[in-house]
FISELUM-681889 format. One line per 8 residues: for each residue z, x, y of C-alpha. Coordinates in Angstrom, 2 decimals. Layout:
REM residues N
Z,X,Y; ...
This chain:
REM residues 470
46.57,1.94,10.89; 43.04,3.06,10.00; 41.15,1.50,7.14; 38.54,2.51,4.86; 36.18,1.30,2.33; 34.69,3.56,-0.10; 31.68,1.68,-1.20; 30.34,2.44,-5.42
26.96,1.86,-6.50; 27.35,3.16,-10.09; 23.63,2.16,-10.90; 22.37,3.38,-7.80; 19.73,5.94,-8.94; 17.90,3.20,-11.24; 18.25,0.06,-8.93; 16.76,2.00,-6.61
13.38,2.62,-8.94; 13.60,-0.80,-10.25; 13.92,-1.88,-6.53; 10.33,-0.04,-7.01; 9.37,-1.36,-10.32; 9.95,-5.12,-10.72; 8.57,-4.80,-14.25; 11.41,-2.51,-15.48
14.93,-5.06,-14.36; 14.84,-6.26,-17.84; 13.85,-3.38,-19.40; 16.06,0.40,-20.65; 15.71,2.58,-18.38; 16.38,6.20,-17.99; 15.90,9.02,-15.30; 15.30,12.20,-17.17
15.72,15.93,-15.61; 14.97,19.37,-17.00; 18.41,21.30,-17.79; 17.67,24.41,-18.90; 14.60,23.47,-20.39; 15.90,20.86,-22.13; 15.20,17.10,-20.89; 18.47,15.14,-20.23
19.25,11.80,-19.35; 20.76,11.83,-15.52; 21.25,8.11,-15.01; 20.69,5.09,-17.32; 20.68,1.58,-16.21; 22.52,-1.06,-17.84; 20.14,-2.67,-20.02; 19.91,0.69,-21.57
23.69,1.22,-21.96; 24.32,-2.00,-23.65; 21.59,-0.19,-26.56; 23.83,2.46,-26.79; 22.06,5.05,-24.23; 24.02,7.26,-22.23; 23.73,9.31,-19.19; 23.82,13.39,-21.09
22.10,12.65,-23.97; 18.80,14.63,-24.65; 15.86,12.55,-24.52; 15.07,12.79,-28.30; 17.97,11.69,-29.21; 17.54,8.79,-26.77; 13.76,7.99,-27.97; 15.54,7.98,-31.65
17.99,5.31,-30.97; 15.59,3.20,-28.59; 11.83,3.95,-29.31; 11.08,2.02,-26.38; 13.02,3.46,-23.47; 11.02,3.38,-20.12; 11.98,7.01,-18.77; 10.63,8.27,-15.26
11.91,11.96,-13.98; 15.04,12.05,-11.72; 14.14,12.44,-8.21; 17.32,14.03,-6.50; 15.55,14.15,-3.03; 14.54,10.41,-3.00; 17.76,9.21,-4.17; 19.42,11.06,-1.40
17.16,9.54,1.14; 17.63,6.25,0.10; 21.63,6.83,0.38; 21.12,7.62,3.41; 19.07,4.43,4.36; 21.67,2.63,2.81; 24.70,4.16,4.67; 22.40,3.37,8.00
21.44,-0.19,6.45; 25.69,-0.39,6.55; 25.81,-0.23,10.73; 25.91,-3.82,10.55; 29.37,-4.03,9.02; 30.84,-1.21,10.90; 29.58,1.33,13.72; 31.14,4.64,11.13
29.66,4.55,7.99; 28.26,7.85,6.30; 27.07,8.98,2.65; 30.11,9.89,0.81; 28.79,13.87,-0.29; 30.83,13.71,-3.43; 29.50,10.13,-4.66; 25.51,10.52,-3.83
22.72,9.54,-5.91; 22.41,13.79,-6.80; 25.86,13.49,-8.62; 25.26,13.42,-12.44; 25.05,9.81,-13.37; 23.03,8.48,-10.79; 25.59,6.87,-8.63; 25.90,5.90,-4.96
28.44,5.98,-2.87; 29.03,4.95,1.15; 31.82,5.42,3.38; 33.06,2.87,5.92; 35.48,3.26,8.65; 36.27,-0.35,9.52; 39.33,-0.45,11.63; 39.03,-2.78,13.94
36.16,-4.30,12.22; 37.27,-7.21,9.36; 38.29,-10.09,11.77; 35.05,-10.43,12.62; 34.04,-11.19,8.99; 36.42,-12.98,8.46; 39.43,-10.66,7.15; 39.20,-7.39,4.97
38.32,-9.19,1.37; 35.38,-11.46,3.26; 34.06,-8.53,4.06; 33.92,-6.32,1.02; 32.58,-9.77,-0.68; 30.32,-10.15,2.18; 28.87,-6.65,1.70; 28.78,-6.79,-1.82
26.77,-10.47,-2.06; 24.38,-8.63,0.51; 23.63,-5.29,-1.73; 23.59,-7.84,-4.87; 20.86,-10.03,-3.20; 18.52,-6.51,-2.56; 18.95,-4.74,-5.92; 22.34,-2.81,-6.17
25.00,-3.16,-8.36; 28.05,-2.56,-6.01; 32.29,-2.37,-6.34; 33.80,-1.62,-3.22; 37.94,-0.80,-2.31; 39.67,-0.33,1.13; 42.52,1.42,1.75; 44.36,3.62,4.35
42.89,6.55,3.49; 39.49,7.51,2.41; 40.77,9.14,-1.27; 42.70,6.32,-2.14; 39.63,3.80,-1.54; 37.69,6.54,-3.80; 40.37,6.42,-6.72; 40.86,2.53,-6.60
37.55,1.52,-6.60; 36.15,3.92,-9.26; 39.24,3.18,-11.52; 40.20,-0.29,-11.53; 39.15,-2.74,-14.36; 36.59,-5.16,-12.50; 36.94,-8.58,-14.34; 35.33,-11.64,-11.36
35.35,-9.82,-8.36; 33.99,-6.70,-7.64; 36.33,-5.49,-5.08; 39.96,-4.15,-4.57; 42.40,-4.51,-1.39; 44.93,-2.11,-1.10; 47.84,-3.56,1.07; 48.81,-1.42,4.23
50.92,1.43,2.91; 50.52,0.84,-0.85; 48.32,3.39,-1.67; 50.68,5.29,-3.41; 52.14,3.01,-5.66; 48.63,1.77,-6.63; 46.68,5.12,-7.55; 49.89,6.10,-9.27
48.78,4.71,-12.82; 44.80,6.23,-11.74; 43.42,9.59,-13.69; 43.83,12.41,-12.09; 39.92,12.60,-12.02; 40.52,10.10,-8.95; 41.51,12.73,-6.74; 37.27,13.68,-6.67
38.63,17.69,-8.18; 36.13,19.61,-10.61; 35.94,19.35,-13.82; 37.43,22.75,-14.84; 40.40,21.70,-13.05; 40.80,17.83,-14.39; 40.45,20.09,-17.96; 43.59,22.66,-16.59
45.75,19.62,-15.73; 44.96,17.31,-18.74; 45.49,20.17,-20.78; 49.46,20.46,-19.48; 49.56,16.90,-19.57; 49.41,16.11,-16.11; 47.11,12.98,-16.75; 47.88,10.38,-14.00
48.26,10.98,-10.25; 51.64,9.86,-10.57; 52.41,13.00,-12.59; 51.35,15.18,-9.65; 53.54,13.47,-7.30; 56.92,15.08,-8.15; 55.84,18.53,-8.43; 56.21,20.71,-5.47
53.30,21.41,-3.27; 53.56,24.89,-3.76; 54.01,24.76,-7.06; 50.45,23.34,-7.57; 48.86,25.80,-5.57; 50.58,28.59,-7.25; 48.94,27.20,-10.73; 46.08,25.08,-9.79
44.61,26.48,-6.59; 45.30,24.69,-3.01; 42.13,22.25,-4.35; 44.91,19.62,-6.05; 47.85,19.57,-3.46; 45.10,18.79,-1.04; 43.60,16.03,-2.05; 46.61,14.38,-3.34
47.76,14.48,0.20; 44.93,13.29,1.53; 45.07,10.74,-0.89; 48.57,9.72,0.00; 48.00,9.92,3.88; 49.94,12.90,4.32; 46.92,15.46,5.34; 44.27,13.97,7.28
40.46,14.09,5.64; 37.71,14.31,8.13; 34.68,12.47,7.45; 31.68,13.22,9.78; 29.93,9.43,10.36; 26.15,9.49,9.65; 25.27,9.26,13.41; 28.28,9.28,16.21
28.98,6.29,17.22; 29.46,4.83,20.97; 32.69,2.80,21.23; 30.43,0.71,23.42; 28.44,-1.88,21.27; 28.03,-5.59,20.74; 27.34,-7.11,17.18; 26.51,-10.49,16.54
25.72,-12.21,12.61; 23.89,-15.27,11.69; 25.11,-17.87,9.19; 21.21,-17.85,8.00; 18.62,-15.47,8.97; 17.20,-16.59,12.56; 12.92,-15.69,13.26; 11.73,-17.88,16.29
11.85,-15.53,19.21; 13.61,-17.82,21.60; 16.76,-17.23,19.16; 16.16,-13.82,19.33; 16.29,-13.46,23.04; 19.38,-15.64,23.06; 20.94,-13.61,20.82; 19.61,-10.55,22.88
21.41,-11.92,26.01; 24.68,-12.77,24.34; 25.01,-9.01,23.21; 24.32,-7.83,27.02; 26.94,-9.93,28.22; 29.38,-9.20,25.93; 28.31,-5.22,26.06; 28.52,-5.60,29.99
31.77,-6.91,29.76; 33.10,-4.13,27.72; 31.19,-1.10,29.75; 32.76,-2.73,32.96; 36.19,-2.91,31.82; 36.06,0.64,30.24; 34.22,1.71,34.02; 31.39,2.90,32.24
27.72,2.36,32.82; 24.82,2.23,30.01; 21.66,5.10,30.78; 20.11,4.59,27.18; 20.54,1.54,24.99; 19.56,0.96,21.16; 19.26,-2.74,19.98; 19.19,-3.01,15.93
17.87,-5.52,13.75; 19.12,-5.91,10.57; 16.76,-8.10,7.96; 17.85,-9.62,4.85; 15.62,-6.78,2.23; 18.11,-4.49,3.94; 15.18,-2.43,6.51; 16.20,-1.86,9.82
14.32,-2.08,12.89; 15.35,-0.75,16.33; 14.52,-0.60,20.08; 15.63,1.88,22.33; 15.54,1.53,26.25; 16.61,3.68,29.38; 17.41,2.95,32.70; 17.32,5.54,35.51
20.76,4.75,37.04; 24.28,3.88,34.86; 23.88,0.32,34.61; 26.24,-2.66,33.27; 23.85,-5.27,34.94; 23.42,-7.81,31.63; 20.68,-9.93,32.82; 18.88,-6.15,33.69
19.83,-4.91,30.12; 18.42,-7.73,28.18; 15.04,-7.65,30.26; 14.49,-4.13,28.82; 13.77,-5.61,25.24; 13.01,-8.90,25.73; 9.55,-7.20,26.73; 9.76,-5.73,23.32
10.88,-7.84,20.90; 7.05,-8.48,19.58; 7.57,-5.36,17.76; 9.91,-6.63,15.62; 8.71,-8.08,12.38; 10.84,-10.94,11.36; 9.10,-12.60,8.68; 11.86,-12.36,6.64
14.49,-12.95,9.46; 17.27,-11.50,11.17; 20.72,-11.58,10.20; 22.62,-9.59,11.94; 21.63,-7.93,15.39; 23.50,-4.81,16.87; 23.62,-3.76,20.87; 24.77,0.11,21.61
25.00,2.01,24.66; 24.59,5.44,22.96; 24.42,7.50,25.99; 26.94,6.56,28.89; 28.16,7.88,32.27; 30.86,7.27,34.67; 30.10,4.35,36.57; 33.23,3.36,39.48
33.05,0.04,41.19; 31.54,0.27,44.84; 33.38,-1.57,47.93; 31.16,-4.39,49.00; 29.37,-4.32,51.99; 28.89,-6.90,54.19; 25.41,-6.29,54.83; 24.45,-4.98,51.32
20.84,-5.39,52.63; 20.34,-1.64,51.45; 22.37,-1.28,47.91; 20.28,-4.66,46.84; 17.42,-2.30,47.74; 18.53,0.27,46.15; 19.51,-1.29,42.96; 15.93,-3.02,42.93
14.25,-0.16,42.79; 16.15,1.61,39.74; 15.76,-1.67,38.10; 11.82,-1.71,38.70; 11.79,1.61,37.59; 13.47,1.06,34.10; 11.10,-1.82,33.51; 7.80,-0.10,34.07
9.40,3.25,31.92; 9.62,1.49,28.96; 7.12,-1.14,29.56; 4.75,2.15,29.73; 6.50,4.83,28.27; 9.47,7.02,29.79; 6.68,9.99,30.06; 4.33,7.96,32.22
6.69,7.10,35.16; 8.38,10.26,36.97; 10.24,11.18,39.76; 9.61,14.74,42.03; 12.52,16.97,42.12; 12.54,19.89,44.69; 13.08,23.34,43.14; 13.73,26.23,45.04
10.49,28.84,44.66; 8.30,30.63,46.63; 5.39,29.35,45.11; 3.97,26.36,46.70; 3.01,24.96,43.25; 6.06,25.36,41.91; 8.25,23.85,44.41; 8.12,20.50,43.13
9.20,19.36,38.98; 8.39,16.13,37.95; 10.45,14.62,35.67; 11.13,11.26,33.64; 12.26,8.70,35.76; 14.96,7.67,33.20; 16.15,10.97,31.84; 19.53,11.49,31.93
19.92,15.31,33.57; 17.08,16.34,35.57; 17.87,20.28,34.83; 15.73,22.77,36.63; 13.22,24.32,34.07; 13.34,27.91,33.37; 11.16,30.13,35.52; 9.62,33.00,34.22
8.93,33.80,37.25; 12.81,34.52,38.82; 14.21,37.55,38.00; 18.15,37.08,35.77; 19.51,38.24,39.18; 20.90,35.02,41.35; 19.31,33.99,44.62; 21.60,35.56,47.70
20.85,32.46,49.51; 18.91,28.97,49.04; 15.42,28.92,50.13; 16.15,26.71,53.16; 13.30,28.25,55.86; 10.57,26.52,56.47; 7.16,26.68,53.97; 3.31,27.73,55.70
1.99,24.42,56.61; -1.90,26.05,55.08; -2.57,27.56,52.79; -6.09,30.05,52.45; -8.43,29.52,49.78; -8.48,32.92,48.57; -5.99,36.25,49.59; -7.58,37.87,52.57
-6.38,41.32,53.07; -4.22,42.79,55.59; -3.04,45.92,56.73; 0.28,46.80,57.94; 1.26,49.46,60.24; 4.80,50.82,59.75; 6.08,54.26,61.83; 7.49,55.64,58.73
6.27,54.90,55.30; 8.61,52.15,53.35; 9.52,51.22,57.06; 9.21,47.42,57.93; 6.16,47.08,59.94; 5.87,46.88,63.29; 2.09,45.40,63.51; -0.40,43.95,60.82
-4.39,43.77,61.62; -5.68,40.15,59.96; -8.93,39.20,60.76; -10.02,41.85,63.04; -6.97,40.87,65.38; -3.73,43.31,65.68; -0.58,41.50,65.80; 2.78,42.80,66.83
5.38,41.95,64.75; 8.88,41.04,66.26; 11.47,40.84,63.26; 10.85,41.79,59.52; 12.87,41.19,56.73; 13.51,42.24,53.19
């Protein structure tokens, strides 16, 4: 059964600037925008709620009830940005996270909100609650105020963890298949509808998702619109909700965490070579062979740092793999350390197993030089080493591409030269072994104009010509 976290920042919009600002965590602070010429708060942090402030109020009457409200202007563009950082910095609980588009920083109120797919993912934290507290402690120790619920689908997460009374801990588990009795009791603003709509239920005393559930489907579409009946059942499991992940994910990656952050690199490479094994071993018992790798680094300040290598051939060789970044890993800043580190094969192909040869004299060769080649692309750059590919032209110049060494299709380039009509047949006859320096004329003698020729004069010399074509 799939399982999903909806992760809340409610403060998200001001820790972010107070990320920023160190001076301002103890002080009010609001983010002001223009609406409709009049300045409004958008988000207030908490220092300024406990004085009373809240997020609508005109600025005015803000400055009148707390003279000495820091303010800064609302910065819709940043905030998103930083969401989106955030969703990313969340890889290292789950490959599928993404920005939840109707909890971002731009909503009114300055909150945050991340979605996380992790079905398959909490035993490795330790079960479903150690990892919501896990992820919470994390965004705690960089600046964010965080709740977080899972749940079997994505709209019940949403409701739960936006509408349950927080006391010690700042996260909710919603047992397999309780979703319904559990958002029963919730507003019906849980089921993330618009405001004129909340107003049209509320105002016929429909109140409480519970309400909703009794009443015919149709019958809520008939008054309300089909906006209701859908998200209640996607809330209760019974219509699936698509949620695009912030990048697509590879089902072919290796994640390993540290009990405290590691920095020497001879931990690092250790680590490095753990996550090729245990990629290898998944790639090989899938069949499938890595041709571009990405290896993340996730600090403790929650930046990100990644390396990305390609190999020439599909490869699940995990002594080859890690060589491709152990050559890199001085890029990596880890004064701060590394806590978690992520291995992903994001581009793939086929790769069957080959019958062993007894003299495998020539696959060792082969297999050597595809390795050699991946180390010397990204040791100098997959531009910088290339391989020739024939191409069928005329045009002596032109009958060669080069190409990356490590790119994945090799496609012949377009030639503005070929007409859109096909080639009858492949240019298979054999190409002048010299070429002139310059065009030197000669004249053709045909017996009937538009004739093929029978004899050409080059050079003062007449030559008779035996078979013409085209």
């Amino acid at each position: 059964m799939k399982r999903v976290i909806s992760l809340w920042l409610p403060k998200f919009a001001t820790d972010r600037l107070c990320r920023l600002r160190q001076d301002w965590l103890d002080s009010p602070l609001a983010l002001v925008d223009d609406a409709g010429g009049k300045l409004v708060l958008h988000a207030v942090n908490t220092v300024a709620e406990q004085a009373g402030i809240r997020t609508g109020m005109t600025l005015a009457d803000a400055r009148a009830i707390l003279p000495d409200l820091q303010t800064s202007e609302a910065d819709f563009e940043a905030e998103n940005r930083a969401l989106t950082q955030l969703s990313d910095w969340c890889g290292r609980f789950s490959p599928w996270t993404a920005p939840d588009e109707d909890g971002s920083g731009h909503a009114f109120g300055g909150a945050g909100s991340v979605w996380l797919d992790v079905t398959g993912c909490a035993h490795l934290f330790g079960g479903e609650d150690a990892l919501m507290r896990d992820i919470i402690s994390r965004l705690n120790t960089i600046g964010f105020t965080a709740c977080a619920a899972i749940a079997d689908t994505p709209g019940a997460a949403w409701a739960t963890v936006r509408y349950t009374a927080y006391k010690r801990k700042r996260w909710t588990n919603v047992a397999r298949g309780r979703a319904r009795d559990v958002i029963a009791a919730m507003p019906v603003a849980g089921l993330r509808l618009a405001p004129a709509t909340i107003a049209g239920l509320q105002a016929v005393g429909l109140r409480r998702i519970g309400d909703l559930m009794p009443i015919p489907r149709t019958a809520l579409v008939d008054r309300f619109g089909s906006e209701v009946a859908d998200r209640l059942n996607q809330a209760l499991g019974d219509r699936p909700e698509p949620v695009s992940p912030l990048a697509v994910s590879s089902p072919w990656y290796a994640r390993q965490t540290f009990a405290e952050p590691i920095g020497r690199t001879e931990d690092i490479v250790l680590a490095v070579r753990d996550l090729a094994r245990n990629l290898a071993a998944t790639l090989e018992a899938d069949g499938i062979g890595a041709r571009r790798l990405t290896l993340a680094f996730y600090h403790p300040d929650g930046t990100i740092a990644r390396i990305e290598a390609g190999t020439s051939r599909a490869s699940r060789n995990a002594g080859h793999l890690a060589r491709l970044f152990t050559a890199k890993l001085d890029r990596i800043e880890a004064a701060f350390g590394i806590d978690a580190i992520t291995l992903t094969a994001s581009t793939s192909e086929k790769l069957s197993p080959r019958q062993a040869a007894l003299d495998r004299r020539g696959e060792q060769d082969d297999a050597g030089v595809a390795e050699l080649t991946d180390r010397l692309s990204n040791r100098l750059g997959g531009e910088n080493v290339v391989q020739m590919t024939l191409q069928e032209s005329h045009i002596p110049e032109r009958a060669i591409m080069t190409t990356p060494a490590t790119a994945r299709t090799r496609p012949a380039p377009a030639a503005p030269w070929r007409t859109a009509t096909p080639l009858k047949r492949p240019l298979t006859r054999p190409r002048p072994l010299r070429l002139l320096p310059r065009p030197e004329e000669v004249e053709a003698v045909a017996p009937v104009p538009d004739d093929p020729p029978v004899m050409f004069r080059w050079r003062k010399q007449v030559f008779r010509i035996e078979h013409a074509d085209g």
